[in-house]
Kinemage of the C-alpha trace (Angstrom):
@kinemage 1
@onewidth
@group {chain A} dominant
@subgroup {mainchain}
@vectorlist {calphas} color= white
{ca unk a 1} P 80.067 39.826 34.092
{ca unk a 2} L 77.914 42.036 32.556
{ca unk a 3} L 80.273 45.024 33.184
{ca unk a 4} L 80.206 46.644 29.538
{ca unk a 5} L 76.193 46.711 29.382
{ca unk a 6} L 76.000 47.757 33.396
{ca unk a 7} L 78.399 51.349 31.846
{ca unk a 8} L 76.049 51.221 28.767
{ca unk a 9} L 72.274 51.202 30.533
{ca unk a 10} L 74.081 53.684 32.939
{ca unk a 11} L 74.488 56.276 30.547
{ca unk a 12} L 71.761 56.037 28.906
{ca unk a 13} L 69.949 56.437 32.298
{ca unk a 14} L 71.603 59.371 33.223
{ca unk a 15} L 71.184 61.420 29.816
{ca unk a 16} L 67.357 60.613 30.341
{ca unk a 17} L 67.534 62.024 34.523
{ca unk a 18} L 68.520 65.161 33.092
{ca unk a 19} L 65.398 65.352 31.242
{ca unk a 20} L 63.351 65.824 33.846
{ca unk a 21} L 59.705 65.059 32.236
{ca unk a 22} L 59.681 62.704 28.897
{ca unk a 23} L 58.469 62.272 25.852
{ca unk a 24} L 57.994 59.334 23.617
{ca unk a 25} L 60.777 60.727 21.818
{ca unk a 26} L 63.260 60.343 24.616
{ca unk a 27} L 61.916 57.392 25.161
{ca unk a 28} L 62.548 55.854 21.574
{ca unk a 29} L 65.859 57.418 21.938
{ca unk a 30} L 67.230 55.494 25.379
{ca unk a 31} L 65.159 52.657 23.734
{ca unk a 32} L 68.069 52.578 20.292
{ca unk a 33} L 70.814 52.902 22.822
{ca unk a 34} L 69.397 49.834 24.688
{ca unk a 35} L 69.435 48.144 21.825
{ca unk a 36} L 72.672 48.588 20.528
{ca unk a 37} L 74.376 48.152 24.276
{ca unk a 38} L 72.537 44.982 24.258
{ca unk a 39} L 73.312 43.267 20.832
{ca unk a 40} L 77.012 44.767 21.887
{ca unk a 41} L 76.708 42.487 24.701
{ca unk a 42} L 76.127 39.684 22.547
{ca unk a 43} L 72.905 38.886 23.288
{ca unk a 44} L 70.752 36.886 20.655
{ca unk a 45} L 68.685 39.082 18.439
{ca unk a 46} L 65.177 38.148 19.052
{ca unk a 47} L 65.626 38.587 22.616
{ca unk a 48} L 66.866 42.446 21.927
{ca unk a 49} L 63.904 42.830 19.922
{ca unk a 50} L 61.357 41.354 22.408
{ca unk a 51} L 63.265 43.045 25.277
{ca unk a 52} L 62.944 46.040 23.641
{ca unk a 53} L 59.645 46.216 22.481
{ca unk a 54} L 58.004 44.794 25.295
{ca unk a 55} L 60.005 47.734 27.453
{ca unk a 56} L 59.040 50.542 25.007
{ca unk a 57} L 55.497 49.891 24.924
{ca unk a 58} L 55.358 50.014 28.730
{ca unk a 59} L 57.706 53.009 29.150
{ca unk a 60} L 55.860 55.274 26.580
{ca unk a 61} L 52.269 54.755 28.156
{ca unk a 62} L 50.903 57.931 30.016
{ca unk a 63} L 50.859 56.649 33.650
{ca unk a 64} L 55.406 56.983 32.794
{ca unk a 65} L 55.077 59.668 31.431
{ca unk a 66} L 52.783 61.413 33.612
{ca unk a 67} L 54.766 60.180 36.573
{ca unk a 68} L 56.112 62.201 39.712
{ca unk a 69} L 60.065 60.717 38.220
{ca unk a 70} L 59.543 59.011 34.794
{ca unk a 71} L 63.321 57.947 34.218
{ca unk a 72} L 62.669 56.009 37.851
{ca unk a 73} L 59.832 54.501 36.169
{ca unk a 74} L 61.320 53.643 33.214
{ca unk a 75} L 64.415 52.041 35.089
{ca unk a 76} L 61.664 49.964 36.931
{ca unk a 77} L 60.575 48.996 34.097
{ca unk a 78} L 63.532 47.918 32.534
{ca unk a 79} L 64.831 45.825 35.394
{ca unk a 80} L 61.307 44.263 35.418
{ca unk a 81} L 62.094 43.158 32.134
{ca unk a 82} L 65.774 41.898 32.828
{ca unk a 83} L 64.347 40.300 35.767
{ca unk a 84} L 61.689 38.233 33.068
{ca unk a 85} L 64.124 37.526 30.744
{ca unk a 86} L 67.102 35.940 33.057
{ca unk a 87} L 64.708 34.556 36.194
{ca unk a 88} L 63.156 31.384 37.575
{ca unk a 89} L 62.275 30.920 40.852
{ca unk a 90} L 64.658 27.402 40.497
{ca unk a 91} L 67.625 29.276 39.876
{ca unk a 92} L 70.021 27.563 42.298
{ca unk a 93} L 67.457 25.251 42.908
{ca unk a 94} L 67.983 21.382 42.181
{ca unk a 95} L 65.254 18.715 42.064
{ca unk a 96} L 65.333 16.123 45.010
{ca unk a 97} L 62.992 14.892 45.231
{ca unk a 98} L 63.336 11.419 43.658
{ca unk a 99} L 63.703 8.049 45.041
{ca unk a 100} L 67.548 8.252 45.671
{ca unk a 101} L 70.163 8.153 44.107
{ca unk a 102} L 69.098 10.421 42.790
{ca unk a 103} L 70.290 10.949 39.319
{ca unk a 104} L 71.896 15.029 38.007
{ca unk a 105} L 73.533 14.348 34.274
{ca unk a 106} L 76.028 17.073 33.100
{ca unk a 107} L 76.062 17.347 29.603
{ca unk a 108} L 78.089 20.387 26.706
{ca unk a 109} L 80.844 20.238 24.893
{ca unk a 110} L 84.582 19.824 25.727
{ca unk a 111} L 86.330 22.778 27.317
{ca unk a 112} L 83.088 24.366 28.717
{ca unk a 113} L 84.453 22.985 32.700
{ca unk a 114} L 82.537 20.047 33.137
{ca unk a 115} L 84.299 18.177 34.910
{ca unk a 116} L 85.655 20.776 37.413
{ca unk a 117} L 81.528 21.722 37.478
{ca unk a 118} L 80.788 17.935 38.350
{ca unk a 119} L 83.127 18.555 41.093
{ca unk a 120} L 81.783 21.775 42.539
{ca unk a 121} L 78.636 20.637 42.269
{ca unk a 122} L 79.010 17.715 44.495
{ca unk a 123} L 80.933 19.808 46.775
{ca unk a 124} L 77.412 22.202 47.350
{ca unk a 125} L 75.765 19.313 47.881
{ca unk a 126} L 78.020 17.584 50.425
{ca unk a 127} L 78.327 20.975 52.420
{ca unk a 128} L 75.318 22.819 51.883
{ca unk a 129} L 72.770 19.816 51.292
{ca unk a 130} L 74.578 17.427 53.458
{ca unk a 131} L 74.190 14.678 50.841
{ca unk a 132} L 76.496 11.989 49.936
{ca unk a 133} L 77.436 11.731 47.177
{ca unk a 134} L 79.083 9.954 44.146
{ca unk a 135} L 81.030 11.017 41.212
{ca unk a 136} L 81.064 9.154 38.191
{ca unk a 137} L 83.077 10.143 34.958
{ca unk a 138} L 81.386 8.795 31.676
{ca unk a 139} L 84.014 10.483 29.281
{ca unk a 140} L 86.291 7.426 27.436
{ca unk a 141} L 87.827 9.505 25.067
{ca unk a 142} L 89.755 12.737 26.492
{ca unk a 143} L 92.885 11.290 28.271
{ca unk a 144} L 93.079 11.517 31.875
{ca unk a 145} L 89.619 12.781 32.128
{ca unk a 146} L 88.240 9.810 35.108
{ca unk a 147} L 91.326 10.403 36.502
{ca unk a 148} L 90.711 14.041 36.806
{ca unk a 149} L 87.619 13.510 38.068
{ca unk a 150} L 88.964 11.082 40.941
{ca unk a 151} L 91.236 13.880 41.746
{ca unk a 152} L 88.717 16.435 42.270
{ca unk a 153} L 86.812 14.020 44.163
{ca unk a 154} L 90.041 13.340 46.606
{ca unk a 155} L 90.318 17.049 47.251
{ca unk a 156} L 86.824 17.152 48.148
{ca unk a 157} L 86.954 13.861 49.580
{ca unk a 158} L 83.738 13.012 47.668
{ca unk a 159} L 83.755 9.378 46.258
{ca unk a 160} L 84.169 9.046 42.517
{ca unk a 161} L 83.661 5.544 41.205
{ca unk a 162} L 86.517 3.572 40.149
{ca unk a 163} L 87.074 2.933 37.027
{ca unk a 164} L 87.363 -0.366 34.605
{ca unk a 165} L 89.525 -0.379 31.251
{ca unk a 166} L 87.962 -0.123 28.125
{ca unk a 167} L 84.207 -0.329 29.852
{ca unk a 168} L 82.089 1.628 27.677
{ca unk a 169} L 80.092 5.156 29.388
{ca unk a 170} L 76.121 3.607 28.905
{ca unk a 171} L 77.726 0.898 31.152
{ca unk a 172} L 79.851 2.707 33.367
{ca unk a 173} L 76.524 4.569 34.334
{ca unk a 174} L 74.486 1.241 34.556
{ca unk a 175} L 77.312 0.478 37.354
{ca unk a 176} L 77.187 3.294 39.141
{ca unk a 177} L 73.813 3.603 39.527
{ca unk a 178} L 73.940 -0.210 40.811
{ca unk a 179} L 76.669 0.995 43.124
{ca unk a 180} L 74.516 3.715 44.401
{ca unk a 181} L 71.443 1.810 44.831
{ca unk a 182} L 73.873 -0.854 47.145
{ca unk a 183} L 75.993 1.741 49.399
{ca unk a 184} L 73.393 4.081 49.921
{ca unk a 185} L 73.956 7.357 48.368
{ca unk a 186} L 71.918 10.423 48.046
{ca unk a 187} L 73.056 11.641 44.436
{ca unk a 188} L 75.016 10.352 41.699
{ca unk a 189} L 76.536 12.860 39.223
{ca unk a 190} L 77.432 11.954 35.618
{ca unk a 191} L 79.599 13.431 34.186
{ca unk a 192} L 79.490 12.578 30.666
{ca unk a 193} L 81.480 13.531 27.406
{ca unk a 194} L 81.891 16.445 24.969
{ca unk a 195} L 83.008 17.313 21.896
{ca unk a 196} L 84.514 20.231 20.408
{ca unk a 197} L 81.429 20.753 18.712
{ca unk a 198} L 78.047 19.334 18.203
{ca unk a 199} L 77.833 16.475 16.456
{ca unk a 200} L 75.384 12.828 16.511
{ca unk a 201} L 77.862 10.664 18.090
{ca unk a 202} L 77.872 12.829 20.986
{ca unk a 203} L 73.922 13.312 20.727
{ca unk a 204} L 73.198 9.462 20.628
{ca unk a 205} L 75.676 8.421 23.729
{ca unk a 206} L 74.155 11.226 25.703
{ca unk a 207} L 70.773 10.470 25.304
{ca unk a 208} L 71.448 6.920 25.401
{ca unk a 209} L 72.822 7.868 29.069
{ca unk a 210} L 69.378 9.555 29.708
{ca unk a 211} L 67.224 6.297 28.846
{ca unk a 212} L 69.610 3.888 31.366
{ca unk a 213} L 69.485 6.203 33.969
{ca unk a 214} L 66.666 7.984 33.952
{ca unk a 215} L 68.071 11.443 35.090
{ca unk a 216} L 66.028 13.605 37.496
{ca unk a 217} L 68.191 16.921 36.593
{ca unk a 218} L 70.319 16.868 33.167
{ca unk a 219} L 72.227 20.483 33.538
{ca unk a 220} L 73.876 22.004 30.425
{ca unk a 221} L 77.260 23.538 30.968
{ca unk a 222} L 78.183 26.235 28.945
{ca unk a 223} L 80.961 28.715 28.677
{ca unk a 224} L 79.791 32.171 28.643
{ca unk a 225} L 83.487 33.480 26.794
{ca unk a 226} L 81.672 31.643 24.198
{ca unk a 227} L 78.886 34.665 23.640
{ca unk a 228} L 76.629 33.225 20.655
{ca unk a 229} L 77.993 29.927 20.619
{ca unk a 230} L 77.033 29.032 24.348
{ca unk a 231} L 73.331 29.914 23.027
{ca unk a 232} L 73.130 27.213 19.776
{ca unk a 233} L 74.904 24.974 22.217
{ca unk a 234} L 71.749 25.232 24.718
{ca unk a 235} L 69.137 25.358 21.676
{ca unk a 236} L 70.320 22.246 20.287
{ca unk a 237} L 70.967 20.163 23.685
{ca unk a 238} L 67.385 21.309 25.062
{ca unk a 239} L 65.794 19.759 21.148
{ca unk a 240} L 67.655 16.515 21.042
{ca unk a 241} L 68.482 15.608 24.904
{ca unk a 242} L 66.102 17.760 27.166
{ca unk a 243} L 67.606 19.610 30.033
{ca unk a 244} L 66.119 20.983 33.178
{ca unk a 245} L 68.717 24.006 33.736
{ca unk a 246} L 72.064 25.295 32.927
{ca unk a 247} L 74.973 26.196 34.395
{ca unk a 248} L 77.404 29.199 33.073
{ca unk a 249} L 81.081 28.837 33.228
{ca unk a 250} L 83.260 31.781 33.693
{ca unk a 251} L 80.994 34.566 33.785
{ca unk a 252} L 83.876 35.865 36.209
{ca unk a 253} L 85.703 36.470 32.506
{ca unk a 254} L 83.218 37.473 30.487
{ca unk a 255} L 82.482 41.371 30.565
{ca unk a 256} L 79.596 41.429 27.890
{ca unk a 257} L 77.051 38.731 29.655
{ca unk a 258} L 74.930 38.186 26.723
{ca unk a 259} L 75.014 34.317 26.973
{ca unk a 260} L 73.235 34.729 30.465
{ca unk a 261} L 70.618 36.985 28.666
{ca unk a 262} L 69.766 34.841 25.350
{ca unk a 263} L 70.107 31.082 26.678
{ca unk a 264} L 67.310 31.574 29.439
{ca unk a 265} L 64.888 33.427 27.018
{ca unk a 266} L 65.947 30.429 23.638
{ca unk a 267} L 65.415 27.191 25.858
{ca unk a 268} L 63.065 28.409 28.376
{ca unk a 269} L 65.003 26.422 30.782
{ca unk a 270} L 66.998 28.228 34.122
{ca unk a 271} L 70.524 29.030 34.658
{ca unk a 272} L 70.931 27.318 38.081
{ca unk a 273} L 74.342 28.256 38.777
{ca unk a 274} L 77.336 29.949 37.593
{ca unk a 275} L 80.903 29.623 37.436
{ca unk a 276} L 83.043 32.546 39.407
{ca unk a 277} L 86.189 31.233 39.647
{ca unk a 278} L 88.546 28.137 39.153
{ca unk a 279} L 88.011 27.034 42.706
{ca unk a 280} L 86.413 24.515 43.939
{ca unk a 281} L 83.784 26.949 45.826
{ca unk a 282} L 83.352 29.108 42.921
{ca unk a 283} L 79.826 28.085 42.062
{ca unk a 284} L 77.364 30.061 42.895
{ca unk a 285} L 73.528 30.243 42.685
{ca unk a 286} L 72.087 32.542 39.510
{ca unk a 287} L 69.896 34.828 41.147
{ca unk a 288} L 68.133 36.830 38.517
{ca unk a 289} L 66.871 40.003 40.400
{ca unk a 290} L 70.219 40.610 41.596
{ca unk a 291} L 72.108 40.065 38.245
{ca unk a 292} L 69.484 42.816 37.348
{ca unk a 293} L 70.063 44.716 40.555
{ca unk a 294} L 73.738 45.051 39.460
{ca unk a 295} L 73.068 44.994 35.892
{ca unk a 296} L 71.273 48.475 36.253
{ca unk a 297} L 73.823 49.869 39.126
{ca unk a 298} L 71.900 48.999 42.212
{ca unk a 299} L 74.228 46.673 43.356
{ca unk a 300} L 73.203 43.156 45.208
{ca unk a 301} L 73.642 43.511 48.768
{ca unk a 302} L 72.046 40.893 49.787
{ca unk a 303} L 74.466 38.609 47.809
{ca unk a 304} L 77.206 40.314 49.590
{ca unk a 305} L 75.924 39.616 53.125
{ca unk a 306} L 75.432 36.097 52.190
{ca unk a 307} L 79.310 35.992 50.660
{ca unk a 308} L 80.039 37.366 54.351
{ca unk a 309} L 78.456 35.127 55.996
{ca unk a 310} L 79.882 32.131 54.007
{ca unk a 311} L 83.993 33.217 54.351
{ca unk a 312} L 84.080 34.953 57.481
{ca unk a 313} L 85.262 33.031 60.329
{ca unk a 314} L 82.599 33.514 63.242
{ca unk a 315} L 85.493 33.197 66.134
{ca unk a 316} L 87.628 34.820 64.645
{ca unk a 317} L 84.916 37.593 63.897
{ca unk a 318} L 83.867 37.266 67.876
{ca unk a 319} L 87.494 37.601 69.058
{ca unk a 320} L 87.799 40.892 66.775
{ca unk a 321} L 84.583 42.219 68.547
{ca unk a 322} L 85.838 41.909 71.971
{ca unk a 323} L 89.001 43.323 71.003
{ca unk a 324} L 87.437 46.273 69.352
{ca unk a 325} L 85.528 46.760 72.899
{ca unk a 326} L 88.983 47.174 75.069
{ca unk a 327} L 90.137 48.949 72.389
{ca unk a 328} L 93.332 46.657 71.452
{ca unk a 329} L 93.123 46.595 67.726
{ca unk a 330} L 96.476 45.412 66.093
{ca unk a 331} L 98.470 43.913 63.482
{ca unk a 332} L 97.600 40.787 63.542
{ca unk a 333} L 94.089 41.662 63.852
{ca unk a 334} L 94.582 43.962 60.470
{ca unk a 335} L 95.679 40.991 59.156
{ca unk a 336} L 92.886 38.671 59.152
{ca unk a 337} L 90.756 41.169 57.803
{ca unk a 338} L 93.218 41.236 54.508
{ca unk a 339} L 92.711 37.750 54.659
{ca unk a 340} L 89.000 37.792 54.779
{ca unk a 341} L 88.586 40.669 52.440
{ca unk a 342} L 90.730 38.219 49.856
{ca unk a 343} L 88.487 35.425 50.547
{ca unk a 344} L 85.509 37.479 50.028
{ca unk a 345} L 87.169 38.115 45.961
{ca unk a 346} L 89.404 41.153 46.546
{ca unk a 347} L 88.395 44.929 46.529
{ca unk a 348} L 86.764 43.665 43.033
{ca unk a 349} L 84.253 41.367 44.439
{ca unk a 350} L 83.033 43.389 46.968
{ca unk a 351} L 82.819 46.883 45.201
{ca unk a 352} L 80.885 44.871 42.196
{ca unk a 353} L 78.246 44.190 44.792
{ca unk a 354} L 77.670 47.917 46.299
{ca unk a 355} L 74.924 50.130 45.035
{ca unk a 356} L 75.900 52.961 42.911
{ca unk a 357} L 79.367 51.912 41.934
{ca unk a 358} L 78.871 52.589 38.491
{ca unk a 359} L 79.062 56.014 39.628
{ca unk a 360} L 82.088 56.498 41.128
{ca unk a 361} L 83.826 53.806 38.472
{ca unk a 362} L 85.768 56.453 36.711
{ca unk a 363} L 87.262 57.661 40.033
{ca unk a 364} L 88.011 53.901 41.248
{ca unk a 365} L 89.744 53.392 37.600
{ca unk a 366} L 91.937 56.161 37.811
{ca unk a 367} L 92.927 55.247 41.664
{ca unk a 368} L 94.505 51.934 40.094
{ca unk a 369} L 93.021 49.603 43.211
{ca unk a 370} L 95.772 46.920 42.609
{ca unk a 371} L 93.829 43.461 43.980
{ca unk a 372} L 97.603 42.451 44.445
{ca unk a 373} L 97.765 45.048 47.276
{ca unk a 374} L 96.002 42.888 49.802
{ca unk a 375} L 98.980 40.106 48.752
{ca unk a 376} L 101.421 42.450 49.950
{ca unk a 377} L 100.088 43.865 53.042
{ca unk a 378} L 99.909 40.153 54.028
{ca unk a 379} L 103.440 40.031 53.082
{ca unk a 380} L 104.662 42.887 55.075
{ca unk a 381} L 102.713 42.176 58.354
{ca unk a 382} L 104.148 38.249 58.348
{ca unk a 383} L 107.344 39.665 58.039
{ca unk a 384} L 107.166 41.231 61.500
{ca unk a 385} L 107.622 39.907 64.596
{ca unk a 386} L 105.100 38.732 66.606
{ca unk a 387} L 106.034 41.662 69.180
{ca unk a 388} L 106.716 44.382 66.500
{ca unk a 389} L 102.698 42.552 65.222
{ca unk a 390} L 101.433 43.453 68.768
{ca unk a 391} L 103.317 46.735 69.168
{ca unk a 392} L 103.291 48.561 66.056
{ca unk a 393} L 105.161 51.873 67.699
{ca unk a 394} L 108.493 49.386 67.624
{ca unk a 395} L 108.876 49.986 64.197
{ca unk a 396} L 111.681 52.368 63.588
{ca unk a 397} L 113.653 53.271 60.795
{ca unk a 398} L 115.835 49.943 60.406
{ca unk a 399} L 113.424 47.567 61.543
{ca unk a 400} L 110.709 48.679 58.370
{ca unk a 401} L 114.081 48.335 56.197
{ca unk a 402} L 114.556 44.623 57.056
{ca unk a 403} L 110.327 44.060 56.822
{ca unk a 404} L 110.945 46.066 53.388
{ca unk a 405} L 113.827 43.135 52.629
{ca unk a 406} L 111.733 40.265 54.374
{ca unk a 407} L 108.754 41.012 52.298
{ca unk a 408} L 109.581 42.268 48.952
{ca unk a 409} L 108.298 45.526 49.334
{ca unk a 410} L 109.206 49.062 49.857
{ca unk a 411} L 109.518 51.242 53.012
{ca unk a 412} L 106.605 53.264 51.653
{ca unk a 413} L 104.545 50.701 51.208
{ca unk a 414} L 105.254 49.650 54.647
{ca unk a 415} L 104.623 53.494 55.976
{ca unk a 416} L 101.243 53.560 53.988
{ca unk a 417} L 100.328 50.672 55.455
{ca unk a 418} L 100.938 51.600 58.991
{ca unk a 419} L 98.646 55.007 58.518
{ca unk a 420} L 96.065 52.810 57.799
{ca unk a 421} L 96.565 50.687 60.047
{ca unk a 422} L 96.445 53.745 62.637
{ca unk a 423} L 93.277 55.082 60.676
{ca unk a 424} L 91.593 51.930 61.929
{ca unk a 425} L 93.182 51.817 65.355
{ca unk a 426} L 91.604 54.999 65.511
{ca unk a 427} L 88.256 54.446 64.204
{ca unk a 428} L 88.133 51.322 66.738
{ca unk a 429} L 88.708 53.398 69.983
{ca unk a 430} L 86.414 56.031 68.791
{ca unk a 431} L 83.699 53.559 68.655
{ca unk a 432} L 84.754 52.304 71.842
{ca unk a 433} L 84.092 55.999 73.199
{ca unk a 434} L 80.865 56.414 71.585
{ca unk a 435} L 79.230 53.077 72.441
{ca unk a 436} L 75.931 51.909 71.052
{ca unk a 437} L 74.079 54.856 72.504
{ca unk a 438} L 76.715 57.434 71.434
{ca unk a 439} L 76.895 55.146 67.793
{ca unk a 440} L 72.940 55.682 67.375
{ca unk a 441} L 72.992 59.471 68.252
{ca unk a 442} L 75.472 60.653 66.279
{ca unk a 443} L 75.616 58.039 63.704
{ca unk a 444} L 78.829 57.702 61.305
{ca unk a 445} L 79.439 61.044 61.865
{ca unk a 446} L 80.780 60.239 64.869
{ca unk a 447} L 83.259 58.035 63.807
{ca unk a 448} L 85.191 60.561 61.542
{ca unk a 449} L 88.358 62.124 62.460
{ca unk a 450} L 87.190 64.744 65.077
{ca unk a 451} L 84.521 62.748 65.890
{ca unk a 452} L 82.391 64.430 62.995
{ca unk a 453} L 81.428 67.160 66.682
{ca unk a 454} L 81.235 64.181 68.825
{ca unk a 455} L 83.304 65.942 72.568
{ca unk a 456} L 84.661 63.055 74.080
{ca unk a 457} L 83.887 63.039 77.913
C-alpha cells in the first residue's frame, strides 16, 4: 500500500534537497506535485486541499525557511500532517470495557471480506486478548455465508453459533446474545449482511441489529481496491448507523492508498486494523505514524521487530544461537531461516519496512528479487539427505543432478545456493572469532570478507 505516492513524495523530496536553501517558490512548487501525487492516489479532494494548505502555510513561514536544512523541515512537516490526517491513538485499539459479552458489529457491503474479517478478528482476540469468544453470522441471504463462517470458526476453533432455518438476523442476534449472557463469553461478533451497494433495506436491518444489541464497537469494513467508493461507503454508514472505527481490506493490493487517507479525515472515525493478506493472521493494527514513516521513505522498524517477534520461533531461534557459537551452521539451519523469512511476508515484506528503500528501489527492480526464490531453496534443501543437509561438502557433481531432479530446479540454482549458504557459514564463524568484545570494536566491519582488517589470532 501506498507504494505509488511513497515514489511520488520521494521525488519531489529529492528535487527540493538539491536546493539547498528555499523559497516560497520551491515551496509552492513541491506543494503542486503533492497535490497531484495525492489526488493520483485517489484520495478524496477536500482532504488534498486541506492537506495541502494546512502543509504550505507551515512550510513557507520563516523559521523553514530560515532553517539550518529546510527540505528536513518541510518533510517534518509533511509527515506531521500525514500523521493528523490517518491517526488515532485507538488505532488497533478495541473498546472492552463493557459488561460482557461484550458486543463488536461488523457492518459494509458484500465482497469487502467480512466474514473472513469476523474471523480474524476473533482470532486476535482469542490469542492476543485471551478472550473467548463467539461468532455469530447474521447474513440470510448470500448462500453458504453461516456456513462459511462456522468454517472459519473450526479452523480457529472459535465457537460460531449454530444456526436455525429460516430464523430471521434481528433474532439470530437476540439469540446469541442470550447464548452469550448463559455460557459465559467475553465477546460476541456479528457479523451481519451486505449488499452490493448501499441501499435502505440494508440500512434498516443493520441498525435494527444496533437497537437489539446494543453494540459497544460497530467496525466498518471496507475494501481499499475500491479507492473512492470505500470513502461514500464510510460517509454514509457513519450518517445512518454510527460506527466507532474501520477496518481496510486488502491494502496488501492496493498500491495508491488513498482510501486509508480520505475515510479517516470524512468520518472522523479510526481505521483500527487492516487487511494484509488472505490468512487468517493477516490483520494487523493501523498504526498511523508508521504508515507515515513508510509513506515518506523512513521505513517502520519498529513494525518489523514486532513482525519478528510474532513468527519467529524462540527455540528454534535459541538452538540457532548456540549453534552459531560452536560454529556449526548448516543446511538445515539455512533452512529455517527461508522458512521464517517466508513467514515474515517474503523479501517484500521485510524490505517495505527498512528505512531508505525508496532509494535503492530502482536497483532492487532491476535485480528481479523473485519472492518464489525462497519456495525453491526450500525445495532444493528437502531434497537432500539428511547427511548431505549436515555435510554440505558431500555434494558432488551427480548428487546436485538428482537434488536438481528431486526438486525441480537447476544445478545452478543449486550451486548459487550453496555460495550462499557458504557466505553465511562464513559470516557465522567469523563472528564466532570476533566475539562480543571483538563484535563491539570493530563493528560490521569485522564481519566482511577479510574481516573488514580484523587479524584473526
Amino acid at each position: 500500500m501506498f507504494e505509488s505516492l511513497s515514489n511520488r513524495f520521494s521525488d519531489v523530496f529529492d528535487r527540493l534537497r538539491r536546493h539547498g536553501a528555499l523559497t516560497e517558490a520551491d515551496v509552492d512548487v513541491a506543494m503542486r506535485e503533492i497535490r497531484v501525487a495525492l489526488l493520483e492516489a485517489d484520495v478524496a479532494l477536500p482532504v488534498v486541499k486541506d492537506f495541502v494548505n494546512a502543509v504550505r502555510e507551515k512550510a513557507i513561514g520563516q523559521d523553514v525557511l530560515r532553517s539550518v536544512a529546510p527540505t528536513q523541515m518541510v518533510v517534518k512537516i509533511v509527515h506531521d500532517h500525514l500523521v493528523e490526517i490517518l491517526g488515532s491513538d485507538l488505532s488497533g485499539v478495541l473498546n472492552l470495557n463493557a459488561v460482557p459479552p461484550v458486543v463488536v458489529m461488523m457492518v459494509g457491503l458484500q465482497g469487502s471480506g467480512k466474514t473472513t474479517t469476523s474471523a480474524k478478528l476473533a482470532r486476535l482476540l482469542k490469542e492476543r486478548e485471551r478472550r473467548k469468544v463467539l461468532l455469530v453470522s447474521l447474513d440470510v441471504n448470500r448462500p453458504a455465508a453461516q456456513e462459511q463462517l462456522a468454517v472459519l470458526g473450526r479452523q480457529l476453533d472459535v465457537t460460531s453459533l449454530p444456526v436455525v432455518m429460516m430464523e430471521r438476523p434481528v433474532a439470530i442476534a437476540k439469540r446469541a446474545m442470550d447464548v452469550g449472557r448463559r455460557e459465559g463469553y467475553d465477546v460476541v461478533i456479528l457479523d451481519t449482511a451486505g449488499r452490493l451497494h448501499i441501499d435502505e433495506p440494508l440500512m434498516q436491518e443493520v441498525a435494527a441489529i444496533r437497537d437489539a444489541t446494543q453494540p459497544t464497537e460497530t467496525l466498518l469494513v471496507a475494501d481499499a481496491l475500491t479507492g473512492q467508493d470505500a470513502v461514500n461507503v464510510a460517509k454514509t454508514f457513519a450518517e445512518r448507523v454510527g460506527i466507532t472505527g474501520i477496518i481496510l481490506t486488502r491494502v496488501d493490493g492496493d498500491a495508491r492508498g488513498g482510501a486509508a487517507l480520505s475515510v479517516r479525515a470524512v468520518t472522523g472515525k479510526p481505521i483500527k486494523f487492516v487487511g494484509v493478506g488472505e490468512k487468517l493472521d493477516a490483520l494487523e493494527p493501523f498504526h498511523a505514524e508508521r504508515i507515515a514513516g513508510r509513506i515518506l521513505g523512513m521505513g517502520d522498524v519498529v513494525g518489523l521487530v514486532e513482525k519478528a517477534a510474532e513468527t519467529i520461533d524462540q527455540a528454534e531461534a535459541e538452538k540457532l544461537a548456540k549453534k552459531m557459537q560452536k560454529g556449526s551452521f548448516d543446511l538445515d539451519d539455512m533452512a529455517s531461516q527461508l522458512k521464517q523469512l517466508r513467514k515474515m511476508g517474503g523479501m517484500g515484506g521485510v524490505m517495505g519496512m527498512l528505512p531508505g528503500i525508496n532509494k535503492i528501489k530502482k536497483q532492487l527492480d532491476e535485480a528481479k528479487l523473485d519472492e518464489s526464490l525462497l519456495k525453491r531453496q526450500e525445495a532444493i534443501i528437502g531434497s537432500m539427505t539428511k547427511t548431505e543437509r549436515r555435510n554440505p561438502k558431500q555434494l558432488d557433481g551427480s548428487r546436485r543432478r538428482r537434488i536438481a531432479a528431486g526438486s525441480g530446479t537447476t544445478v545452478p540454482e543449486i550451486n548459487r545456493l550453496l555460495k550462499q549458504y557458504q557466505d553465511m557459514a562464513d559470516m557465522m564463524k567469523r563472528m564466532n572469532k570476533l566475539g562480543k568484545k571483538g563484535l563491539t570494536r570493530h563493528g560490521i566491519q569485522g564481519l566482511l570478507p577479510g574481516g573488514g582488517g580484523f587479524r584473526p589470532h
